[in-house]
C-alpha positions in Angstrom: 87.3 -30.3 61.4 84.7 -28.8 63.8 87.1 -26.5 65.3 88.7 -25.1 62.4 84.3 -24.6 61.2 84.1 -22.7 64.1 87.3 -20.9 64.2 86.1 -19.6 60.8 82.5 -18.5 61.7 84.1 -16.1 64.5 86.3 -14.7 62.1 83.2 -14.2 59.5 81.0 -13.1 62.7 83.8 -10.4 63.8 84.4 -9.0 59.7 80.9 -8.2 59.8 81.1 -6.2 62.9 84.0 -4.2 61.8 82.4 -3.7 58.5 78.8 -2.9 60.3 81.3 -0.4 62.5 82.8 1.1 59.1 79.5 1.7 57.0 77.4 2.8 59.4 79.1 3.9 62.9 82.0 5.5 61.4 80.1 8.0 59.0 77.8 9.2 61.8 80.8 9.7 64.2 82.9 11.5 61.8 79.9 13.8 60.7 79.4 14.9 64.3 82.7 16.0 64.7 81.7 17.9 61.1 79.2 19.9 62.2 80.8 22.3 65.2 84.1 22.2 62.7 82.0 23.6 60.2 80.7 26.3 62.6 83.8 27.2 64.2 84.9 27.6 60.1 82.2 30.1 59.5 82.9 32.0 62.6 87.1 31.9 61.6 86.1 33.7 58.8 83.7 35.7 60.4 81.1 34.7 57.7 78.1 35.8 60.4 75.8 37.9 58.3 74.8 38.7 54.1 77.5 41.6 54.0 80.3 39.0 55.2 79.1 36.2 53.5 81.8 34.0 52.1 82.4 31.6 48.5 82.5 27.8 49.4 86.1 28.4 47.8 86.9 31.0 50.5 85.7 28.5 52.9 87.7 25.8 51.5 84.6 23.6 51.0 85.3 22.5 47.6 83.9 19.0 47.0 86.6 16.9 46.2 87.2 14.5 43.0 86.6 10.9 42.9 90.8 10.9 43.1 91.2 12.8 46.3 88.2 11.2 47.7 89.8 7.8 47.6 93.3 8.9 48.4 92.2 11.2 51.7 88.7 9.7 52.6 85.5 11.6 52.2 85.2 15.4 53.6 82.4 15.1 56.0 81.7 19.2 56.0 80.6 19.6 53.2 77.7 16.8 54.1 77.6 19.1 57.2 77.3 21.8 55.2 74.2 20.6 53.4 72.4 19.4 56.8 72.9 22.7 58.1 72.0 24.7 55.1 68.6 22.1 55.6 68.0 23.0 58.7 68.4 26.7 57.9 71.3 27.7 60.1 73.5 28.8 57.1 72.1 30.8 54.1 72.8 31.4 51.1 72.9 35.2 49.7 71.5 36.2 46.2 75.1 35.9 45.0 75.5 32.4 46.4 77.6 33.5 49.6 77.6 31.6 52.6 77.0 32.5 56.4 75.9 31.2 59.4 73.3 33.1 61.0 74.1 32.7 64.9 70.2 33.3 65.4 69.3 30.3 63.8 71.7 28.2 65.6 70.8 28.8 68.8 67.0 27.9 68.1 68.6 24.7 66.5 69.5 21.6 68.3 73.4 22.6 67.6 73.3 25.8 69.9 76.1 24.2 72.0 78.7 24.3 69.1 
């Protein structure tokens, strides 16, 4: 009986590192690789100033439905796309246009994307 006890508390001890590893680890890892994708994005486009300003739709940076969220997993770039509007690397134009103002980056702490 007290083998089988422990048996099961390693089991419960190593589920709650992979989940610890899912909620928490995973998100941050997956909205690091976000970021430069999201740059190299507005530079593909050559979204880089108010006249070439893009649509998120152009972009492709939709937000997806509850349905394709659960079916493809979440779409970390447009989270990026938030921090970075935040920290005031891409603007928004009058219209509601995006682009990423290579300025601001390189003051920023993402210069090396």
């Amino acid at each position: 009986m007290q083998a089988t006890s422990t048996g099961d508390t390693i089991i419960l001890i190593l589920l709650l590192i992979v989940l610890l590893f899912i909620l928490f680890v995973l998100p941050q890892w997956s909205l690091r690789r976000a970021i430069p994708a999201l740059i190299q994005l507005f530079r593909q486009h050559k979204a880089l100033s108010p006249k070439d300003a893009k649509t998120v739709d152009e972009l492709g940076l939709k937000r997806r439905g509850l349905a394709q969220t659960i079916l493809r997993g979440q779409d970390y770039r447009v989270t990026a796309l938030q921090i970075l509007r935040n920290a005031n690397i891409i603007h928004t134009t009058d219209d509601g246009r995006l682009y990423l103002s290579e300025e601001d980056l390189q003051q920023s702490r993402w210069r090396n994307c």
